[in-house]
N, C-alpha and C positions, 0 to 999 in steps of 0.2 A: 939973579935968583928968579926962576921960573912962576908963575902966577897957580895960586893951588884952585885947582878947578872944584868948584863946590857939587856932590851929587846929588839928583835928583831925587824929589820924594817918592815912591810909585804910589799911586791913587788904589784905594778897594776897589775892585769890582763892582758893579754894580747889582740889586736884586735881581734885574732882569735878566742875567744870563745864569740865576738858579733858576730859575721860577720854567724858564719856556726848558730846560732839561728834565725837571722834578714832571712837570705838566705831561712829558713826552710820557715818562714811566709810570706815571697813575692810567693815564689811558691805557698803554697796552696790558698793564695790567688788568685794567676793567675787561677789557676785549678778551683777554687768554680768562677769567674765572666766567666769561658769560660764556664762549664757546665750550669751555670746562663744563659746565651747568648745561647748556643743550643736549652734551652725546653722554653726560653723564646717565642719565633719565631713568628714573627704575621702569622696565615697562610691567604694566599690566596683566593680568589673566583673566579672560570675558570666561566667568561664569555661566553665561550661558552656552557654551561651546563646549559639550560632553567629551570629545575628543579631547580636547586640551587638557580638560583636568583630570580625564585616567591618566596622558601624558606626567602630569605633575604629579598627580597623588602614587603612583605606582609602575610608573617609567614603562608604559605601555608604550611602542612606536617605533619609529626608525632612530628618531635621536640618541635615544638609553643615555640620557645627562640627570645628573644628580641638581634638585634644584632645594634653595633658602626664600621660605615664603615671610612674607611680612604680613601676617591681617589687619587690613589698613582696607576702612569701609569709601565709598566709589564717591566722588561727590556730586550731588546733585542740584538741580535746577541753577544749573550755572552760578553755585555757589564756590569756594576756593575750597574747603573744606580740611580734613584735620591732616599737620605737617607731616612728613615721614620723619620715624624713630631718628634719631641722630649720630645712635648708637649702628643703626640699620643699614644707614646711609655710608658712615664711615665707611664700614666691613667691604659694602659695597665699592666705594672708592679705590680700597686699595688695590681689589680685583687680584688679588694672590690666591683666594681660596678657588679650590675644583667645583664649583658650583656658579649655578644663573638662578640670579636674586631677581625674584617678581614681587609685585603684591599682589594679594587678592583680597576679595569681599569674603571675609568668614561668615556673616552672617547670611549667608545664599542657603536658599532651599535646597536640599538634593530632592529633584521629583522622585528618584526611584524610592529613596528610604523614608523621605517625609521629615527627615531634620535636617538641620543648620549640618554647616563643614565644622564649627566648634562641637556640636551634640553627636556628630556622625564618628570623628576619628579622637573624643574624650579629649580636648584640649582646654585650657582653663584660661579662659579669658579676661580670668582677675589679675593676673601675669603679664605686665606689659613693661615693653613690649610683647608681644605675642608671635614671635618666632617658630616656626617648626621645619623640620628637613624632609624631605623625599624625593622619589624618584627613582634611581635605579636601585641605588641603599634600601628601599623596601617605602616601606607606608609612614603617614606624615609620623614622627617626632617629636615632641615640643624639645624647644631647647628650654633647660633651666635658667633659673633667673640669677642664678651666681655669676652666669657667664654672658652676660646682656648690658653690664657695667659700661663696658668702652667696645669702639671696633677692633679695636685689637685683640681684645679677648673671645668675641665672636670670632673672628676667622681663626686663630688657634683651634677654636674649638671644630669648627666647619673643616680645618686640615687634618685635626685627628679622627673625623670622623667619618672624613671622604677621602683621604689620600689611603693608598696601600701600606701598610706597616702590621708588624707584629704585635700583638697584642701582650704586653705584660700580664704576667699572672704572679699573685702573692697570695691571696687564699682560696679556699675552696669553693667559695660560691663564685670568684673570678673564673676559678677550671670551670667549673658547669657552666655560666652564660657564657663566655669568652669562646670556649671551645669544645666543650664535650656536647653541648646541645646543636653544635654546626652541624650539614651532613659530614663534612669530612676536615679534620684539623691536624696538624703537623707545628709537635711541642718539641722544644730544642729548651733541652736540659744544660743549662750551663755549667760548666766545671772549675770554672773561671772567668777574667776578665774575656768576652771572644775576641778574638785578634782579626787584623781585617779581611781576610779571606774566608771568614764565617760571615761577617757582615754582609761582603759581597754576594757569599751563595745565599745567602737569604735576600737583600733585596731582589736576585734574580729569580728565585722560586716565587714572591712577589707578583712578578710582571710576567713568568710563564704560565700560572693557573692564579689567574684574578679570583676564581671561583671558589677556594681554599682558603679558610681560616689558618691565617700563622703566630704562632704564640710564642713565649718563653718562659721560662722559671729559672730562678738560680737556686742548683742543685747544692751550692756549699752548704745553704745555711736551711735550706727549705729539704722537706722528706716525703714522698707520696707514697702513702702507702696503700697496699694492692696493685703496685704496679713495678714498684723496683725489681721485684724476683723477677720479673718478662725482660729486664733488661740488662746491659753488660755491668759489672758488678760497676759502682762507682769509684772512681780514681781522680783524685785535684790534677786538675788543669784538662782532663777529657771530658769531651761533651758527648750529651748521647741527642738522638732522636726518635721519634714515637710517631704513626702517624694511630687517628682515629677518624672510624667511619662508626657513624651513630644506627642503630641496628632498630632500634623501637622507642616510642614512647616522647618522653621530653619534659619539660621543667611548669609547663602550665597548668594550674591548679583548677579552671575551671571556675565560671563564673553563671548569672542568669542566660547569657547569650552564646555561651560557648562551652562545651566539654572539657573535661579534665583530659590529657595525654597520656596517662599512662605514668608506670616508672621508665625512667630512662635506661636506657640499656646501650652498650655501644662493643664496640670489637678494638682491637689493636694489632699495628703491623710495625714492630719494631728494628732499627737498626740493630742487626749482633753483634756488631763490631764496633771496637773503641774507635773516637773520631769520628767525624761527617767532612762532606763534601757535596760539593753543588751534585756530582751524577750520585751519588749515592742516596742524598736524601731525593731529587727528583726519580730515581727509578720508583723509590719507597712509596710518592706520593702517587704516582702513575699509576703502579702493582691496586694502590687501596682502592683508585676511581676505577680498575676494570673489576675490583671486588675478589683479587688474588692475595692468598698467601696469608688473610686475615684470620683472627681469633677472637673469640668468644669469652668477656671475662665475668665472674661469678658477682662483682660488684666493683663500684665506681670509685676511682682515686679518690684520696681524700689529701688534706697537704695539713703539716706540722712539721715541725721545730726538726732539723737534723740532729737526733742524742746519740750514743754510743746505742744504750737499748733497744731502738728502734735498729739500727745496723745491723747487731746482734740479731734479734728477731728476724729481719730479714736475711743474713748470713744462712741462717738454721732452713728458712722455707725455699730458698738456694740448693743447699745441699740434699734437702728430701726431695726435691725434684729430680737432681744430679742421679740419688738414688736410684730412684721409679726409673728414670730414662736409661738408668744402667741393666736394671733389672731386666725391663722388657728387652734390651738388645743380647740380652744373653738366654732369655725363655726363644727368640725370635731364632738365634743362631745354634737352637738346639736340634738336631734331624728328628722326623717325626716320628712319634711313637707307632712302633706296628702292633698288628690285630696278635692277640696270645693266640698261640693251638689250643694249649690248654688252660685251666683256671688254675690260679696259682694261686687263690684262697685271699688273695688284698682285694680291698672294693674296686679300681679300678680294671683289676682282671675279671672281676667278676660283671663288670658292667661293660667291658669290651667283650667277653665271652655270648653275654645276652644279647648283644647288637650283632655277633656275627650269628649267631644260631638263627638269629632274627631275619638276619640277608640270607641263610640258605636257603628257611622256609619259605621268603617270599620268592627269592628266585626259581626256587623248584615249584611254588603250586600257581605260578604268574598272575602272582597277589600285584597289585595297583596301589600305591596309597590312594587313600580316601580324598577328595575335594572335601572344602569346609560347607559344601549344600550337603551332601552325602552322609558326613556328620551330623550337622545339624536336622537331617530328615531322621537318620538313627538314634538322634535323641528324643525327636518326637514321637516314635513308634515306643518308645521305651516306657515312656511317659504313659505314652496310651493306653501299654497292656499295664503297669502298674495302677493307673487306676480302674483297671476293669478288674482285677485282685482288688482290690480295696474296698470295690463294692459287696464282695462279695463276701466279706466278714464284717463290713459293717450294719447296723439295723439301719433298717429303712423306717419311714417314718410309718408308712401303712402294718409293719411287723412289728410297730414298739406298742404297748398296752395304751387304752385311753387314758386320759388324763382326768385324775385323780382315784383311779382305779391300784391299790398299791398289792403288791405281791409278796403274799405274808402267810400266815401259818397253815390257810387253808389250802393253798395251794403243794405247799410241802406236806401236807397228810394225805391229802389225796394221790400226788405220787407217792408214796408211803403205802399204800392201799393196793388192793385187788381191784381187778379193772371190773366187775360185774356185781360179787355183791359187799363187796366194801368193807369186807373185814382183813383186820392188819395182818399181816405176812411177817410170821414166826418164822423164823430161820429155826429155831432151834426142836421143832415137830420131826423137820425132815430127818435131821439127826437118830431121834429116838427110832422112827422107823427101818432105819439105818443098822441100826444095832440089833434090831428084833430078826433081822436079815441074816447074820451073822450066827453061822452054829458055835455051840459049844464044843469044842475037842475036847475039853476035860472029862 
């Protein structure tokens, strides 16, 4: 019988072959967040560099980049001074949003205007952090304070508001700022869910005219009205499109510093036909920016609830149009009316009868019409003999009696009177002598 061989214990490890592995991964961890932390760096913007900051404040220059400022003050006298936002920072980190995050000094003088960059572009510095956007997007921004919570929700907000996308629209005051105030906006009425070939021609109208506000509305359940009649009647599952170019005026009321704009006014160049399509709605938008094909409408969409009555309503201003346009193509396709020989006793024979008598005389006595100076000289002469008649029956002041001198009984007896020696004039003397004239035949 064979000897039964006893197994060995195996020993633990020892700490030290954790310890020099753990040791390896703290350091290159230290090394990867401190290099992290160097190229990380938010840079700066030298307020005193007037180039720089039209750059930021209104995307003046060659770059045209949309920037996220942070107002975070400079520090001085080789002090560390106050930490960046963290919320700031993050957004920053992630580097997903279309934007370059700088800081600046808010509290810098502008020499031209005489205020602070808070007093100059109205930003409120009780709001912190104190976030604002600009640059090519237009003039600083503040970002609100709902959306400054986390970095995440900063750059959401920085992607909706700097990347290309269509602009949802749900009420009325969305259609004015969103798109009826742009110069020129292209609304895609939905009919339904869009399928992806609508998607597609809209992110590509998108990135062919950056310059164009794009919107939508869902047409199932939403109604605009003064605007349905201009387009193809509505059908579930077809979309229409609409583009608008703004004609006058705009949405600001006018303040100590700045003028009221007027009422808004705008035109519209609408698809006629059911369905879109990437060339159909880019010709549309094309036609609006050379200023072709547009129209003029009496007042500004408004949006409500889609009801049958509104349908109805709009059905009815459909068909009176249908009318009018029926009407005038058959006044239009009528031959013209010729001149009468003779008057056939209805007013327009009698008013075509006047207008030719009218062409003989002038043709045979080579009458000219009048110029409007020619006119207006023959007015003036007319004027001129009418008051030279007018003088002439009225009293002048040298011919009216003096003043308090009144014209009363003794004046009517004396015309009443013999011009020499003033006794009254008897009509009925002459008479008698009259008859003493007369023989007797009897």
């Amino acid at each position: 019988m064979g000897r039964v061989t006893k197994k060995k214990k195996s020993q633990a490890p020892s700490l030290e072959t954790f310890l020099k592995p753990a040791a390896g991964v703290a350091l290159a961890m230290l090394i990867y967040y401190f290099m992290q932390g160097l190229s990380k760096e938010i840079p700066r913007i030298d307020v005193n560099d007037a180039l720089a900051l039209r750059e930021v404040f209104f995307g003046e220059g060659a770059a045209q980049k949309d920037y996220a400022v942070l107002c975070h003050p400079e520090a001085k006298d080789g002090s560390v001074g106050i930490p960046v936002s963290s919320v700031f920072q993050d957004s920053f980190d992630d580097g997903s949003a279309p934007a370059d995050y700088v800081l600046m000094d808010c509290e810098h003088i502008l020499p031209e205007s005489g205020k602070s960059i808070y007093d100059k572009f109205k930003l409120n510095k009780k709001k912190r952090p104190t976030v604002f956007v600009s640059g090519k997007v237009g003039p600083p921004k503040q970002v609100p304070e709902k959306h400054l919570k986390t970095g995440a929700m900063l750059t959401k907000l920085l992607k909706q508001m700097l990347e290309p996308h269509a602009a949802k629209i749900e009420k009325t005051k969305d259609l004015k700022e969103k798109c009826l105030n742009k110069e020129v906006c292209g609304l895609l009425l939905k009919g339904g869910k869009p399928e992806p070939y609508v998607k597609h021609a809209v992110a590509n109208l998108l990135g062919t005219y950056p310059s164009v506000q794009f919107a939508s509305i869902d047409s199932t359940v939403l109604f605009l009205t003064n605007l349905e009649e201009y387009l193809p009647e509505y059908t579930a599952g077809e979309h229409r499109f609409v583009v608008f170019k703004k004609v006058s005026g705009g949405l600001s009321a006018g303040d100590n510093e700045t003028k009221a704009e007027g009422r808004l006014k705008t035109s519209i160049l609408p698809l006629e036909t059911q369905g879109v399509s990437f060339k159909d709605m880019s010709n549309a938008v094309s036609s609006a920016l050379n200023g072709k094909g547009l129209k003029n409408i009496p007042a500004l969409p408004n949006i409500k609830t889609r009801t049958k009555k509104l349908e109805e309503s709009e059905r009815l201003k459909r068909d009176k149009k249908k009318d009018k346009a029926r009407r005038k193509a058959e006044e239009d396709s009528r031959p013209p009316q010729q001149t009468f020989s003779a008057n056939d006793g209805s007013k327009e024979g009698r008013r075509l009868e006047r207008e030719r008598r009218r062409a003989e005389h002038n043709a045979k006595n080579n009458v000219k019409p009048k110029t409007p100076e020619e006119i207006a000289e023959m007015e003036r002469k007319r004027r001129a003999r009418m008051e030279e008649e007018s003088k002439k029956w009225n009293i002048e002041e040298e011919d009216a009696p003096e003043e308090g001198e009144p014209v009363g009984k003794e004046e009517f007896v004396d015309n009443a009177m013999g011009e020499d020696d003033g006794e009254f004039i008897d009509s009925s003397s002459d008479g008698e002598e009259d008859d003493e004239d007369v023989l007797d035949l009897d």
